[in-house]
N, C-alpha and C positions, 0 to 999 in steps of 0.2 A: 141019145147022143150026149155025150160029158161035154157041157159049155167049156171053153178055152178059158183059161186061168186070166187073172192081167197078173203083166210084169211090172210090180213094183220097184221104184230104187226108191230104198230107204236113206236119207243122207242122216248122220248123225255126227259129232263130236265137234271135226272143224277146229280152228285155231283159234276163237275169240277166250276172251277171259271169263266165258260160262263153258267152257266146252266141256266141265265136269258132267255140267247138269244136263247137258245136252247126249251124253254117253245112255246116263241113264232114262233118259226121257226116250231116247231112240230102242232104247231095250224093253221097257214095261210096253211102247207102241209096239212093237214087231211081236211080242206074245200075242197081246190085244187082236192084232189081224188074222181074220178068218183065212185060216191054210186053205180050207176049200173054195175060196175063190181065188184066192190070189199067191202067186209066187212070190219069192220077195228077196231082193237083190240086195244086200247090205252094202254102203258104202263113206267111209270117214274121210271130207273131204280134204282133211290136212294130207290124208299121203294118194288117195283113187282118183283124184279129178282126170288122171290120162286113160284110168279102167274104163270110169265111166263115161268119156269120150267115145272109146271106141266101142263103146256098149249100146251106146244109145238109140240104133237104129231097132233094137231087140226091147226099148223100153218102151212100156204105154202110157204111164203116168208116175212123177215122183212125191213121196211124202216128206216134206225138208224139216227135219227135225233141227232146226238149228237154232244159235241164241244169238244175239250180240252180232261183232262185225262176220262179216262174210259169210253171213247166215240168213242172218236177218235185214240187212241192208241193202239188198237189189243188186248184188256181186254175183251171186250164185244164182239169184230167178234171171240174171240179162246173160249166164251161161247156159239156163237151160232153155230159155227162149230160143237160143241162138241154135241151140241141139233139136229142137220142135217137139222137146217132151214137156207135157200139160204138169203142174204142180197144185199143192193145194195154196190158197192164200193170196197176199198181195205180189202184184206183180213189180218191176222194176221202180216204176215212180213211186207206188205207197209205201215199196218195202223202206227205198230212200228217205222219204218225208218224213215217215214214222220213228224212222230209226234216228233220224237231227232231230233233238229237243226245239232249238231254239226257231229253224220252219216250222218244227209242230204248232208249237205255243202263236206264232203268228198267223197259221191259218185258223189255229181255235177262234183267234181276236176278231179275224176278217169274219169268221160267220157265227159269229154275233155269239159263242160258246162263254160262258165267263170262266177264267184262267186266273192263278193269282197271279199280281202284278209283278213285272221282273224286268232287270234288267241284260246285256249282251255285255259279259267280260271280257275283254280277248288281251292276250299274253302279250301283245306288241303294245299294250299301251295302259301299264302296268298300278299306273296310279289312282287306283280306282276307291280306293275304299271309303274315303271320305262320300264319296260320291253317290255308294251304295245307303251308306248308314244316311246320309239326307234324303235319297230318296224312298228307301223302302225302310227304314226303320229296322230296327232288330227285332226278335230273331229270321235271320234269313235263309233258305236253303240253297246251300253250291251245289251244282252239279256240271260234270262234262257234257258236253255238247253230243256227243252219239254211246257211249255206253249204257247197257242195262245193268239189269238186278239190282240197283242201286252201287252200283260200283264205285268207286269216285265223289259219293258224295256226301257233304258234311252238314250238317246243321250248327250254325254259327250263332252263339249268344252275346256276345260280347267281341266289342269291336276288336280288341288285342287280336282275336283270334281268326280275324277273318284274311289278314293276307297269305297266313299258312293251309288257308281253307282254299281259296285262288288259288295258291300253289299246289296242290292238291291234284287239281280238277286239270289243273294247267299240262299235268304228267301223262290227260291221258288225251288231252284237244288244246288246239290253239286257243280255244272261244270254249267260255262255259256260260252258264244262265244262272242271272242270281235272281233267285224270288223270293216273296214276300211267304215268312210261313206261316199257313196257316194251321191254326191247332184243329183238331176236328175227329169226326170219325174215318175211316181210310173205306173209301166203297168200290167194287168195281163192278163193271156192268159188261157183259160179252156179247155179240151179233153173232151172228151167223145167217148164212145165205149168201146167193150174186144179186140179183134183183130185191128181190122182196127179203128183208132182212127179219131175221124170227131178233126180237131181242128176250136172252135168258134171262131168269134168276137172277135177283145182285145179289153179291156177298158181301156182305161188311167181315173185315180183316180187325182182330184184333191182337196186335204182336204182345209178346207174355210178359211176364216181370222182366227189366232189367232190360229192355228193347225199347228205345225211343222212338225207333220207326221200324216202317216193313223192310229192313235189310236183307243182306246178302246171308246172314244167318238166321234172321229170323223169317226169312222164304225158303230155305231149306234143310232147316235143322228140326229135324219130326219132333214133333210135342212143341217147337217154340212158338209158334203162333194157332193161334184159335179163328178157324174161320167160319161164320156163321151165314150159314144159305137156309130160306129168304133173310136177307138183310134186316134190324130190326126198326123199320124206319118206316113211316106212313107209305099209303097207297099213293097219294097225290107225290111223295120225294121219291117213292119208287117209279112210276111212270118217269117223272123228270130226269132221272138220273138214265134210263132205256132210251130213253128220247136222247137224249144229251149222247150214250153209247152210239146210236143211230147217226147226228149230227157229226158226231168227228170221226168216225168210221169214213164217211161219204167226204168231208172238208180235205181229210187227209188222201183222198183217191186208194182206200183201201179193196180188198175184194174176199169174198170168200168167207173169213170169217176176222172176229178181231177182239180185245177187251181192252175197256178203259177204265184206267184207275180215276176216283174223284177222289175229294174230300169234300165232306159234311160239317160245316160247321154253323150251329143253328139251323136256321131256316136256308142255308146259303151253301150251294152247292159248286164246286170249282173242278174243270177239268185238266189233271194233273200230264196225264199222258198216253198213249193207246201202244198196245202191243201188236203187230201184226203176227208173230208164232209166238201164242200163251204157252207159257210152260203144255205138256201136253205126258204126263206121268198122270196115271188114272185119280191121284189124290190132287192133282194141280186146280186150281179155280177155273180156268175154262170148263176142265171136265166133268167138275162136282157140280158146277150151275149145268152144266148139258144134263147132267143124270136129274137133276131138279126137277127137269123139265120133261124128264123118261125117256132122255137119249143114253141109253149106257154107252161106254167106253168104244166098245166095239161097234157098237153104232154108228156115234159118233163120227169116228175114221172113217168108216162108209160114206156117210155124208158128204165128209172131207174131201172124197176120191170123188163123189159122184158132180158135188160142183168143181173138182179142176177139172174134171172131162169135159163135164158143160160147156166151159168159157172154149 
């Protein structure tokens, strides 16, 4: 007897300011999936959200390839909640926490994660720079309050430059986060599991010439950044840093799976921020630490499917 396929919906593209990367991350996944198990419904939900309405009683589980706002924010997991289709990943509250910097960074503080020190900009009350440069010194990093890929954010050396840096960040939140930067190695560490959390592989990220951080080109322009899995960093900063993936995984009420970027500087490890959908293109760092680990690609997404069934 031929087992019954599941019905996938694949979501992929969506209107945020990654929706490029998110086209093609939902494309290299839908090759990735085993046809023989599974059907697989395509769906973008800048223009299907009414398809997949009326879809949904015919769906078994969806895979949300998505980046950024209404993707990654608990928009689309509090519509499929609402529909009773299982998804992979965090659900409404982690996708939300995770997706505000500035709750992230306050739950890191509450459990006890070290963060660098930062402060809360917000656009209503505009005179802030003085305030920044006493308290956290230069150089500092801006950033908007809910965008990824590094979107929106600047590294500020010199005080001249930091209120056109606020304004910046200002274009894409009322409230940005100013922190303290630290220079370091860039490490990220990924979980997976509901319960019992496997923590992968770290990758230390090193972006190429001519790249002063992991940006928005130097994350996805091929050749520009160098990423080295196992990370080249002792056993005891490896653990720490798993440990540390594991702690704000759970601080932030994530589920399923997740990856946290640090930085390494010395002996002194700082947790910058957690993704709840890693990029998910077979060469993206969640998937190259899974293969580390001898979960190939296609595996992987099994996993994926088989903890949102779980929950």
């Amino acid at each position: 007897m031929e087992m019954k396929k599941l019905r996938i919906a694949l979501l992929s593209g969506g209107k945020s300011a990654e929706r490029a990367v998110s086209l093609q991350s939902g494309e290299q996944v839908f090759r990735a999936l085993d046809k023989s198990r599974y059907e697989i419904l395509r769906y973008d939900p800048a223009t299907d959200l009414p398809l997949l309405v009326n879809e949904a009683k015919s769906i078994d589980v969806a895979l949300i390839i998505l980046h950024g706002r209404q993707g990654e924010d608990g928009t689309i997991q509090g519509l499929l909640d609402s529909l009773d289709i299982p998804y992979q990943g965090s659900g409404v509250l982690g996708s939300a926490i995770a997706m505000n910097k500035i709750v992230s960074k306050q739950l890191y503080v509450q459990a006890g994660l070290p963060t660098p020190p930062f402060i809360v900009a917000g656009r209503s009350n505009p005179s802030q720079v003085s305030v920044v440069v006493e308290e956290l010194g230069l150089p500092v990093v801006v950033k908007p309050e809910h965008e990824g890929s590094s979107i929106g954010l600047t590294i500020v050396r010199e005080q001249k430059d930091l209120q056109s840096a606020l304004d910046k960040a200002w274009g894409f939140d009322r409230r940005c986060v100013v922190e303290k930067y630290i220079k370091g190695i860039e490490i990220t560490a990924g979980v997976l599991g509901n319960e019992d959390l496997l923590a992968l592989p770290v990758i230390e990220i090193c972006p190429g010439e001519g790249y002063e951080y992991f940006d928005y080109e130097a994350k996805y322009l091929p050749g520009a950044t160098k990423e080295i899995c196992p990370a080249r960093i002792s056993e005891e900063l490896t653990e720490r840093s798993q440990q540390y993936a594991r702690r704000a995984h759970k601080a932030l009420h994530c589920k399923g799976y997740s990856r946290t970027d640090m930085i390494l500087s010395g002996e002194d490890l700082y947790v910058l921020e957690t993704n709840t959908i890693p990029g998910m293109t077979a060469t993206s760092l969640f998937p190259q630490a899974a293969a580390k680990a001898g979960i190939e690609f296609p595996q992987l997404l099994d996993r994926l499917i088989e903890l949102a069934m779980e929950r």
